[in-house]
N, C-alpha and C positions, 0 to 999 in steps of 0.2 A: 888674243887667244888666252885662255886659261886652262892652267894645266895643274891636276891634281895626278901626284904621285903619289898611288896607295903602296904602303907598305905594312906587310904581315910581319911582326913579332916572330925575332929566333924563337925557337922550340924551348918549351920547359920540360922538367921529367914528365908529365904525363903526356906532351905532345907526342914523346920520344915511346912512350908504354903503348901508342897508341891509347888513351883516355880522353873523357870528354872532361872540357878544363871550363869552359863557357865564363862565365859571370866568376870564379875562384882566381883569385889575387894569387899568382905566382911566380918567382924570379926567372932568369933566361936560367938555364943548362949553362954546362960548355959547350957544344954543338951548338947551342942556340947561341951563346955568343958569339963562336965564329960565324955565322949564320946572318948573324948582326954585322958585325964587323964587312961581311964580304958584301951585302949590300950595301952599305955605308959609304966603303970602299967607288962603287959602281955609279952611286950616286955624287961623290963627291964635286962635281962639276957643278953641279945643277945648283942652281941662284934660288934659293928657297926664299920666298916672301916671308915664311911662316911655319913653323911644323906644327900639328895638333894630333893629340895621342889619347885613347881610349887612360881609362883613369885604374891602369893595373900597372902591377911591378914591369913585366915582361916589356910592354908596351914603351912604356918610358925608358927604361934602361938602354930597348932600340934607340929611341926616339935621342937619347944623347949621343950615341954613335955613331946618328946619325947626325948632328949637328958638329960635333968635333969640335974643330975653330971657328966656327961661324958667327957671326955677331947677332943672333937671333935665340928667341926664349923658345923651350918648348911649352904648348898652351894645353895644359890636361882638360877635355872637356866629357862633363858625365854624361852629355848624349849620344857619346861613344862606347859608353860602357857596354861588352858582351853581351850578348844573348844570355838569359840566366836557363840553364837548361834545369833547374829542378832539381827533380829525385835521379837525373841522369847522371848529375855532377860524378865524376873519380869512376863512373864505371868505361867500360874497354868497348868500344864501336864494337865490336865484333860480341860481345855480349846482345848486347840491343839487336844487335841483325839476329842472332841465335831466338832469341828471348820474347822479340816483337817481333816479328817478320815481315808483317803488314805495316808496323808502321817505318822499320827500316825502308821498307820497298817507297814508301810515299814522300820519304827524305830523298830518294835518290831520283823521283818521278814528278813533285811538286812538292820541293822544301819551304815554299812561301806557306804554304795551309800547314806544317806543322807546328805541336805544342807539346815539349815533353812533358810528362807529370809533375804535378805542381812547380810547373815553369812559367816561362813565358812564351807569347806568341809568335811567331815569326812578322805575324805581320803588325801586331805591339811593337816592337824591335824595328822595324823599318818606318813605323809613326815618327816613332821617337830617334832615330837617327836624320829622318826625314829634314826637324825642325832644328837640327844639329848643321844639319850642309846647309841649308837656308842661309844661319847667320853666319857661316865662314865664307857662301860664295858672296853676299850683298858686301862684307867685306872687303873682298878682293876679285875684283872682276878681271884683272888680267897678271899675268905674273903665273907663277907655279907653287905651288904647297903640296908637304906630304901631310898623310893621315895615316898615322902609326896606329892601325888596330887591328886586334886578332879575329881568324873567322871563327864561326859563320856571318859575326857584323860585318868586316870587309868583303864578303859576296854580295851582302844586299847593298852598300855601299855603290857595288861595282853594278849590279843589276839598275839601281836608282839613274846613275851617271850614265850608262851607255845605252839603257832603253833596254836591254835584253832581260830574261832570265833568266832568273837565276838558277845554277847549278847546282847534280847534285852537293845534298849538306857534306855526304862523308866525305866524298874527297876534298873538300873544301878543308875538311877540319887534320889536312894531310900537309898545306900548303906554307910552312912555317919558314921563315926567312924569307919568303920571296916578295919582287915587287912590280908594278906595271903602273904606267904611265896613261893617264886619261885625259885627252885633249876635249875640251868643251870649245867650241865656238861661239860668234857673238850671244851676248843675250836671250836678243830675239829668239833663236833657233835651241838655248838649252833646254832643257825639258822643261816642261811647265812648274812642277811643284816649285823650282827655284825661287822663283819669284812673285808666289802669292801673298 
C-alpha cells in the first residue's frame, strides 16, 4: 500500500486577509505556524519515506515542522509550484466574486476549466503536477510520503489521486494548515496517468 499524506501550508497574511496568494512566495503567519506546528504535531507518528514541498517559503517552512527529528531531507520540487493565478495575484476572493460573478460562479461549478487573467490554466497546472507525482510515485511504490503544497495545487493533487473532482477553488483557497491521508492501492488498480 502507498500512502501520500497531503498537507496544506499554515496560512500566510493574505491566506489570513482572505487574498489570493497562488504562485507569490510568502512566509507562514503566526497562525500559520501554529497551524504548522499542530499538524506536525498529528503527524508525528507517521514513518515518512520522503517529504516533497511545492518550491515557496510557506510550504517549506511546513515541510520542516514537519520533519522535526526525522532522519530525512525535505525534496523542493518545481512541479509543485502553485497555480500562478495572474492578474488575480493579492486581490480579496470576495473582490473576484463581486467583480466577475460568472467567473467566480464557474470556480465554485468547474474549477478544472478555469484561467485567471494572464494566468495560468487549471488544467496547465494539473499537466504539470501530473508529471510531478509520476516521478515521486515510480519512486516509491509503498511506504507513505507527505506533499507539502498550497491550494488550489493540493485540490488537483487530491482530484488526480482519488479519481474525484475537484472542488469548488474558493473554498479550497480557505483550507490552510490542514492535512488528509490518500491510500493508493496496488499498482495495478492506481490511476492510470501514474504509470505511463
Amino acid at each position: 500500500m502507498f500512502r501520500v499524506v497531503l498537507v496544506r501550508p499554515g496560512a500566510t497574511e493574505f491566506d489570513q486577509q482572505g487574498r489570493i496568494k497562488g504562485s507569490l512566495d510568502m512566509p507562514l503567519c503566526d497562525h500559520g505556524r501554529e497551524q504548522a506546528n499542530h499538524a506536525a504535531k498529528d503527524l508525528q507518528e507517521v514513518d515518512f519515506e520522503a517529504v516533497y514541498t511545492a518550491p515557496c517559503e510557506s510550504a517549506i517552512e511546513t515541510a520542516k515542522l514537519l520533519i522535526g527529528g526525522r532522519k530525512i531531507k525535505n525534496k523542493v520540487i518545481e512541479g509543485l509550484r502553485n497555480v500562478d493565478h495572474g492578474l488575480w495575484h493579492g486581490k480579496l476572493i470576495d473582490e473576484v466574486r463581486r467583480q466577475q460573478p460568472r467567473v467566480y460562479k464557474k470556480g465554485q461549478d468547474s474549477p478544472g476549466d478555469l484561467c485567471p487573467p494572464g494566468g495560468e490554466t487549471m488544467e496547465s497546472a494539473k499537466e504539470r503536477v501530473q508529471r510531478a507525482l509520476q516521478k515521486i510515485i515510480r519512486k516509491h511504490r509503498k511506504g507513505s510520503v507527505a506533499l507539502v503544497i498550497p491550494d488550489p495545487l493540493a485540490s488537483i493533487v487530491r482530484s488526480l489521486l482519488s479519481g474525484k473532482e475537484m472542488r469548488d477553488l474558493w473554498k479550497s483557497e480557505t483550507d490552510a494548515g490542514t492535512w488528509e491521508c490518500l491510500e493508493l492501492c496496488e499498482p495495478a488498480t492506481k490511476p492510470q496517468f501514474l504509470f505511463v
